[in-house]
DONUKE-632252 format. One line per 3 residues: number of its first residue (from 0); their letters; for each residue x, y, z of C-alpha. Coordinates in steps of 0.2 Angstrom, whole numbers. Last residue first. Layout:
BEGIN
NUM = A = X Y Z | ...
This chain:
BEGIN
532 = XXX = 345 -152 428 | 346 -172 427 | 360 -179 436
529 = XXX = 361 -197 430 | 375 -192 417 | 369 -196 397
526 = XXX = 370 -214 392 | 383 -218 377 | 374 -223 360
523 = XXX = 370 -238 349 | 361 -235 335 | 345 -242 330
520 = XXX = 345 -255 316 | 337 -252 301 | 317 -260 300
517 = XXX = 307 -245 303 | 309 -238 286 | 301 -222 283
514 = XXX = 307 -211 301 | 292 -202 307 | 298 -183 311
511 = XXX = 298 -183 331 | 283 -171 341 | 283 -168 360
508 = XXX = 272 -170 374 | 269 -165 392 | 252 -168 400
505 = XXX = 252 -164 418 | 241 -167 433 | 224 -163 441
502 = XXX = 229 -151 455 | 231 -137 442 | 223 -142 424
499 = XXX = 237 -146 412 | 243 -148 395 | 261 -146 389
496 = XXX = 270 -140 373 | 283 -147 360 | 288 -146 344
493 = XXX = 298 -157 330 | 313 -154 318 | 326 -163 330
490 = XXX = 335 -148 335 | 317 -143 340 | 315 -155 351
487 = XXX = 332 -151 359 | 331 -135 364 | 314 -137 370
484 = XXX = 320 -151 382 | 335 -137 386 | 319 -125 390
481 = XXX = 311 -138 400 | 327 -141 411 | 332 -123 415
478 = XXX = 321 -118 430 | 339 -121 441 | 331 -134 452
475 = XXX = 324 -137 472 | 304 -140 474 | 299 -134 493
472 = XXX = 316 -123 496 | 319 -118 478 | 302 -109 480
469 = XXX = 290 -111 468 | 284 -106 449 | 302 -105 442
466 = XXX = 307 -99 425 | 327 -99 423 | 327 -99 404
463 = XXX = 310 -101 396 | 301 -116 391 | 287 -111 403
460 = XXX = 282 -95 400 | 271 -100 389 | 262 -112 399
457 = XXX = 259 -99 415 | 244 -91 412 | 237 -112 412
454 = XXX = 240 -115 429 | 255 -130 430 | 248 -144 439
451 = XXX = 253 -153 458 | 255 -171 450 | 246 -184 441
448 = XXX = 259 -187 426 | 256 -190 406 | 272 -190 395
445 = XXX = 265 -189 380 | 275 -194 362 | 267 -187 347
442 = XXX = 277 -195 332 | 276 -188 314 | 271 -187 298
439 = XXX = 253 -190 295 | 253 -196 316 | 256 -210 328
436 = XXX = 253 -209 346 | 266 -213 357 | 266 -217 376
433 = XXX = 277 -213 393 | 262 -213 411 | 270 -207 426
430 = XXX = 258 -212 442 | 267 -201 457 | 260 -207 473
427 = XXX = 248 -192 478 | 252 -177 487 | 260 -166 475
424 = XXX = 270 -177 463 | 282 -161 457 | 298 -169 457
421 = XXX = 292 -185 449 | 284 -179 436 | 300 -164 433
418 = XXX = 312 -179 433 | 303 -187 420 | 303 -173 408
415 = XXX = 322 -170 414 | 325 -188 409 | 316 -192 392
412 = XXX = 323 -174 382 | 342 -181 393 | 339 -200 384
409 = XXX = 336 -191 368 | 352 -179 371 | 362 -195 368
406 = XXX = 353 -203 356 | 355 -189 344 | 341 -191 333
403 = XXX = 331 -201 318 | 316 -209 325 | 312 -228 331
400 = XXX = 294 -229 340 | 288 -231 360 | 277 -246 360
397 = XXX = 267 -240 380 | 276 -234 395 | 276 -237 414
394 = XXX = 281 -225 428 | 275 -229 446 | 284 -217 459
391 = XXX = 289 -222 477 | 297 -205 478 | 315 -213 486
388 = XXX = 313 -229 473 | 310 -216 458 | 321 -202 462
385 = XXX = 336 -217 464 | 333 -227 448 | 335 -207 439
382 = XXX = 348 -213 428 | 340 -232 424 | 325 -223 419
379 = XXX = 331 -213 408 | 341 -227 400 | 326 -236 398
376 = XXX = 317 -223 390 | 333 -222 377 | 329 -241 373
373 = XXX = 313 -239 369 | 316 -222 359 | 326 -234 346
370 = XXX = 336 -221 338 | 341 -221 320 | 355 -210 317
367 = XXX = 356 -192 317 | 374 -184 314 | 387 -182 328
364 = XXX = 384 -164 337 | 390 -144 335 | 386 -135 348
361 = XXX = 364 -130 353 | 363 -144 366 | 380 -138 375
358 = XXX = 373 -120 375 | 360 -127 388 | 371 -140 397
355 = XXX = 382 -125 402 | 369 -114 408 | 365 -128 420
352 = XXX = 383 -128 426 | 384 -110 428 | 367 -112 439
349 = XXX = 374 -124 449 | 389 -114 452 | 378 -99 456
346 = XXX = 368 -108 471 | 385 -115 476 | 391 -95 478
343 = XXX = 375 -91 486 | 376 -104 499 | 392 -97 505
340 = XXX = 386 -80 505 | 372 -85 515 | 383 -96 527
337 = XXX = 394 -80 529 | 380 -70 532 | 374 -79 548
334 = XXX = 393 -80 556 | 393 -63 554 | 375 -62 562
331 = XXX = 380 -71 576 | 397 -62 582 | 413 -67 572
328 = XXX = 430 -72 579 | 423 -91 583 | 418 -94 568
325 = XXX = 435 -88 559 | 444 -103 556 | 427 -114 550
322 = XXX = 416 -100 542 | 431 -92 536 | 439 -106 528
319 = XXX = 423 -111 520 | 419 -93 513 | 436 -96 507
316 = XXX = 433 -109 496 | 416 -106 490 | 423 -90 485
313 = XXX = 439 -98 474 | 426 -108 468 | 417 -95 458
310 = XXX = 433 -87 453 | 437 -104 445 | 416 -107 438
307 = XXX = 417 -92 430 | 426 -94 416 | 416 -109 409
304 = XXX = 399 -100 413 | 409 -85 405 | 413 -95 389
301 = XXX = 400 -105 387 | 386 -91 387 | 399 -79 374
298 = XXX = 400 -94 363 | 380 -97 363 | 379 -77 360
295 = XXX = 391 -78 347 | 386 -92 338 | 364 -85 340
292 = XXX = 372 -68 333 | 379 -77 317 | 364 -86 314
289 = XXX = 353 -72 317 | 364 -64 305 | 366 -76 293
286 = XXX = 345 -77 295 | 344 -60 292 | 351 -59 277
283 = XXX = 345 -74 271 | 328 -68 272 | 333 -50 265
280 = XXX = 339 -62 250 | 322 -70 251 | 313 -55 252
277 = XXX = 322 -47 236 | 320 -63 225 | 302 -64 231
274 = XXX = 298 -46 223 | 308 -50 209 | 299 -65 205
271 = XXX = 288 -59 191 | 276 -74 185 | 274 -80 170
268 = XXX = 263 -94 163 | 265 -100 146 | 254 -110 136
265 = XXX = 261 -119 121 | 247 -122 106 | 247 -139 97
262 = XXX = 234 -139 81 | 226 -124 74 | 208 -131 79
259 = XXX = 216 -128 99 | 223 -143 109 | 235 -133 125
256 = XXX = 250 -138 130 | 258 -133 147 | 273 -122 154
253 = XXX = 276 -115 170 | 288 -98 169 | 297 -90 185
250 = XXX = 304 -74 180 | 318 -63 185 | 317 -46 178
247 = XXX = 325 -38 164 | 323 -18 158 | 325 -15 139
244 = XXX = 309 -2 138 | 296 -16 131 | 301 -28 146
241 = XXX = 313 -41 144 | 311 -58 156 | 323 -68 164
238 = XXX = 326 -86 169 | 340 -89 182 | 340 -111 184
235 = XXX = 336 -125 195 | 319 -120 200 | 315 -109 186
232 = XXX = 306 -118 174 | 288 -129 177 | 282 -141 165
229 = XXX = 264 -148 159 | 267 -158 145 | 269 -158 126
226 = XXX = 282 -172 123 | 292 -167 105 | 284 -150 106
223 = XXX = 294 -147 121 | 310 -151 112 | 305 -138 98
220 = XXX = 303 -123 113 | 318 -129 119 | 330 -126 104
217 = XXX = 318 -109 101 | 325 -106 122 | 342 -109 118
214 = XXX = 344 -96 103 | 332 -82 114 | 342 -82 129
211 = XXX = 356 -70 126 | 344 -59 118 | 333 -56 135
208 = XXX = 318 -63 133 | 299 -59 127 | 305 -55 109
205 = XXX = 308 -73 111 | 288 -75 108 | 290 -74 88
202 = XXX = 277 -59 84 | 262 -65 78 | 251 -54 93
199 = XXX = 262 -46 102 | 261 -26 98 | 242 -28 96
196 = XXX = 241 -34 112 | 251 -18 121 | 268 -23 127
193 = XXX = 274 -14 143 | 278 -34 148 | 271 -35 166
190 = XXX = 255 -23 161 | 254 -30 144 | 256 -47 152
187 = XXX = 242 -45 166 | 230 -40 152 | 230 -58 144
184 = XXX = 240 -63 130 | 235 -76 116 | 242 -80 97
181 = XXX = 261 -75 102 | 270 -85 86 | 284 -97 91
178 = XXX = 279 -109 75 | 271 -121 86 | 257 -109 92
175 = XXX = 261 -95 106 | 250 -93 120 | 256 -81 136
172 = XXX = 248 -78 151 | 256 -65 162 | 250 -71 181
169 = XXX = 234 -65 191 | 225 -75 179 | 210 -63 174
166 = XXX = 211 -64 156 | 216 -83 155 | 199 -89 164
163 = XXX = 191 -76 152 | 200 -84 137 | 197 -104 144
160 = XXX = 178 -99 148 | 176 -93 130 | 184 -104 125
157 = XXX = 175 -119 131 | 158 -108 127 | 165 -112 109
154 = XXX = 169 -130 110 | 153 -132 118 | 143 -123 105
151 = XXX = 154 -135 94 | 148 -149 100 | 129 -143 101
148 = XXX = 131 -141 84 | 138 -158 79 | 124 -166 91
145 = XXX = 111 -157 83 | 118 -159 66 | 115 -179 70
142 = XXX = 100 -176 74 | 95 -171 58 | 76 -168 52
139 = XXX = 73 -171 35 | 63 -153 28 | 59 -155 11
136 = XXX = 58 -141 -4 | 50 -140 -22 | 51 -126 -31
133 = XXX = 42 -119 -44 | 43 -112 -63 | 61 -113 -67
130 = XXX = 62 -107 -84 | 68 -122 -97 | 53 -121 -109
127 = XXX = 47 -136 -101 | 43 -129 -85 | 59 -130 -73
124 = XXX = 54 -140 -55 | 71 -131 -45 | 74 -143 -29
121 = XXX = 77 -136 -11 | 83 -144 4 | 80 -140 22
118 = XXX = 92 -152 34 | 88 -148 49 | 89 -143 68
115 = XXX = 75 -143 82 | 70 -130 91 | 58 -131 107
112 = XXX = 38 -128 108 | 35 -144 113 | 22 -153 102
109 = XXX = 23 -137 88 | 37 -139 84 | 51 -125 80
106 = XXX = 61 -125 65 | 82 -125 65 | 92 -123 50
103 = XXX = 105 -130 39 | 104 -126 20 | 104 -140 7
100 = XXX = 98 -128 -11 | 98 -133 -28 | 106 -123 -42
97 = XXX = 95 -110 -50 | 107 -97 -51 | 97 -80 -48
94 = XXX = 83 -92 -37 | 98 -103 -28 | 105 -86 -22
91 = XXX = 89 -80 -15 | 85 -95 -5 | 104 -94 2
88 = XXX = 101 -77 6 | 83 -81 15 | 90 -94 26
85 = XXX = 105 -85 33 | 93 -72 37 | 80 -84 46
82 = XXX = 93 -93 56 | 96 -84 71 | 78 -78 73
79 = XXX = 73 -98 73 | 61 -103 59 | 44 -108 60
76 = XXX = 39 -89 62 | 47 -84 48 | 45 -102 37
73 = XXX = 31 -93 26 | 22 -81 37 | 6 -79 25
70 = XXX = 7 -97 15 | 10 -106 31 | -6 -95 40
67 = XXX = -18 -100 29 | -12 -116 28 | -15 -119 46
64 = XXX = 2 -121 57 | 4 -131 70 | 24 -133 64
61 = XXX = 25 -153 65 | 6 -156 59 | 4 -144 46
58 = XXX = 20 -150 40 | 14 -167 38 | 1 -164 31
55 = XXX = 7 -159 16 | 11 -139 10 | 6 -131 -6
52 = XXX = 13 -109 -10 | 30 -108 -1 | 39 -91 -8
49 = XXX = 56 -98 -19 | 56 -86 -33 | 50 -98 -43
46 = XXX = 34 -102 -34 | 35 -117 -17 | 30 -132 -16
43 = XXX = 31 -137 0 | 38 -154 11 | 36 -160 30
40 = XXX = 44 -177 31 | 32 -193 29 | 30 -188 12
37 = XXX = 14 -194 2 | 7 -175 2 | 21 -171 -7
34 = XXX = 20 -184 -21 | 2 -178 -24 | 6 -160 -28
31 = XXX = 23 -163 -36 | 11 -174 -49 | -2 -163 -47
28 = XXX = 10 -150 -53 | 20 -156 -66 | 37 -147 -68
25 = XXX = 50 -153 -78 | 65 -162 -66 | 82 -156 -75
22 = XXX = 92 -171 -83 | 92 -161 -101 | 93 -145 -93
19 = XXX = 108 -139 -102 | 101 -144 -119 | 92 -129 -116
16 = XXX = 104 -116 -127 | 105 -127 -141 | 87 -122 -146
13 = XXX = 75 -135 -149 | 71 -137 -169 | 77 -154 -170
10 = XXX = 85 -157 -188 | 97 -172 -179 | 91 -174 -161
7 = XXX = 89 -166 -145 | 96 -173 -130 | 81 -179 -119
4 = XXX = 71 -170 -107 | 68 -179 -92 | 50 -182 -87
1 = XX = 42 -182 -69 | 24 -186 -67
């Protein structure tokens, strides 16, 4: 049974010093005996200095254990490793003090072998002269420390992931807490920075910038803190960082907030753009230049085509004159090479005047508009009406889209493609199919023929200046129409490129950006001169 010791009174001879333990439990040992064999959980008595002596059924039952063994081992082989020191200390420390003992530990069971956390708590039985005689423990399994501990094994192998994750980011990584403080930085900002850890850790992070930045960026820092999301700096403005030996570099720097048991922790990626700021100024470089040569050499190309074409004629001229009033005065072969040399000079002009239409698709032009390609295939065929009747061709086209362009070298793009399917038919009746095929972000338009072929060692030199694959005499031209198509395609931000077996036919196509909104207007715009190159 359990009695509680009551306060003394008047002329009582206990000593003061026990009234302490009036509400204590006193210890009756068949009473504890029988009470823990009637627990469900398992329970121990143990002696006063905490060694377990009685155990119920239960436990027996949960641990597997024979009394035998439970008195010899104690909880040691019940207990996980992890837990067994922790356990002992705190039994010890409730033995000198004799306060009651809630420890959280996990004991094996016997059914599967596997650990299971709980509650273990220990109450001092005192004799009745006050000295704690025995103890008596219970074991209350608690899932609900299971799930706790689990939570935060999680929370820990989260950082632990998060840190290495962090460690080997190929950028400087740097984690400073709502105050400014640097708490985290990875190895790749002591190498960027020249800062060893130590040297960072709680200082403010503005010792990272140059001094001219550091009032404005503690302003930002606060701001950010008002909405924590992820941010990136850089593109519209110069950031710079400050090396341990006074050096700046430029820096791009994204920026997200991190939920760490400290509360709101800003994560800072750096990145030294230096190396990009270099290439990209030799880029610009280059391109101004490249620019600046491609002006030139398109100038120098109009200019002596242009210049040209007076002397040019003044030798048509008077090869004419001396073919007509001299014929007579020359022998044969005079005669002969004055008609070659007449030729020749034609054969130049034509030549001049294609190289004219080339460095005319690479001047300055009216914006793009919105260009109903429907309408610029009609105009395409209405200039080559004569090609088609005399070559008996069939051309027909599938729903040809609306794209941005210059309408006017759009319908030249649709001509010299079609004039090429019909010049080279072969001996067949030229079938000429014009279709579209719809793409992520762009137009494929195919112009599909059945003529002669192009052998495939040949497609890339195809869009070059002046390439010709046949005689003049069997398939006449200047070989200067594809590469003005090329021109033009990609003046309009798209590609092209051909398909083809020999004998079987052709496959040209070309690629147009998509245009959003289908439903403006197309512009109007003047038709381009019958006389495809």
């Amino acid at each position: 049974m359990i009695t509680r010791r009551s306060k003394p009174g008047k002329g009582s001879s206990e000593p003061k010093a026990r009234a302490g333990i009036s509400r204590e439990l006193i210890f009756k040992e068949d009473y504890f005996k029988d009470l823990i064999r009637a627990m469900p959980q398992p329970a121990w008595i143990g002696q006063a200095d905490g060694r377990p002596q009685h155990f119920n059924q239960a436990w027996f039952e949960y641990t597997g254990l024979t009394e035998a063994q439970s008195r010899e081992t104690g909880l040691g082989t019940t207990l996980h490793p992890d837990d067994l020191t922790r356990y002992e200390e705190r039994w010890a420390e409730a033995v000198n003090t004799g306060i009651p003992i809630d420890v959280e530990c996990r004991l094996k069971q016997k059914a599967d072998a596997i650990y299971q956390w709980h509650r273990i708590r220990g109450l001092p039985l005192r004799r009745p002269n006050g000295q704690i005689g025995n103890w008596l423990a219970t074991c209350i399994e608690a899932p609900e420390i299971s799930e706790q501990k689990a939570a935060q094994d999680q929370m820990r192998a989260n950082e632990a992931k998060f840190r290495s994750l962090v460690e080997a980011a190929p950028d400087a990584f740097v984690i400073s807490n709502e105050a400014g403080q640097i708490r985290l930085v990875n190895a790749q900002t002591e190498r960027l920075f020249g800062y060893s850890r130590n040297e960072l850790i709680d200082k403010p992070v503005e010792v990272l910038l140059p001094e001219r930045f550091r009032q404005q960026h503690a302003i930002h820092r606060q701001q950010y803190l008002t909405k924590p999301e992820a941010r990136f700096m850089g593109a519209s403005i110069e950031l710079f960082g400050l090396k341990a030996d006074g050096s700046e570099f430029p820096v791009e720097i994204s920026l997200s907030a991190v939920q760490t048991k400290e509360g709101v922790h800003i994560c800072g990626a750096v990145r030294d753009i230096g190396e990009r700021k270099r290439a990209q100024e030799a880029l610009r470089r280059t391109a101004a230049e490249v620019a600046r040569s491609h002006a030139e050499l398109e100038q120098f190309a109009y200019a002596a085509s242009h210049d040209l074409q007076e002397p040019l004629r003044t030798i048509v001229g008077a090869t004419q004159v001396l073919a007509r009033d001299y014929k007579d005065k020359l022998d044969a072969e005079a005669n002969e090479w004055m008609v070659f040399a007449a030729e020749g000079a034609k054969r130049m002009q034509v030549l001049l005047n294609a190289l004219l239409d080339y460095t005319r698709v690479g001047a300055p032009h009216r914006p793009f508009e919105l260009v109903d390609c429907q309408t610029v295939y009609q105009a395409a065929l209405e200039n080559l009406k004569s090609a088609i009747e005399e070559s008996g061709a069939e051309v027909t086209s599938g729903p040809l889209p609306l794209v941005m362009g210059d309408g006017i070298q759009l319908v030249q793009l649709f001509q010299n493609l079609l004039a090429n399917a019909i010049k080279f038919e072969g001996q067949r009746r030229p079938r000429i199919h014009v279709s579209a095929e719809q793409r992520e972000q762009e137009w494929r338009i195919t112009v599909r023929d059945n003529g002669i072929g192009i052998d495939p060692k040949n497609f890339r030199r195809l869009f070059i200046l002046f390439q010709r694959f046949h005689t003049s005499e069997k398939y006449p031209g200047t070989g200067i129409g594809l590469a003005i198509c090329k021109k033009i395609v990609e003046r309009h931000g798209g590609r092209i490129g051909v398909e083809s077996v020999p004998g079987e036919g052709s496959i040209f196509y070309f690629t147009l950006p998509r245009v959003e909104s289908q439903s403006l207007p197309a512009a109007p715009f003047v038709m381009y001169p019958k006389d495809a190159t």
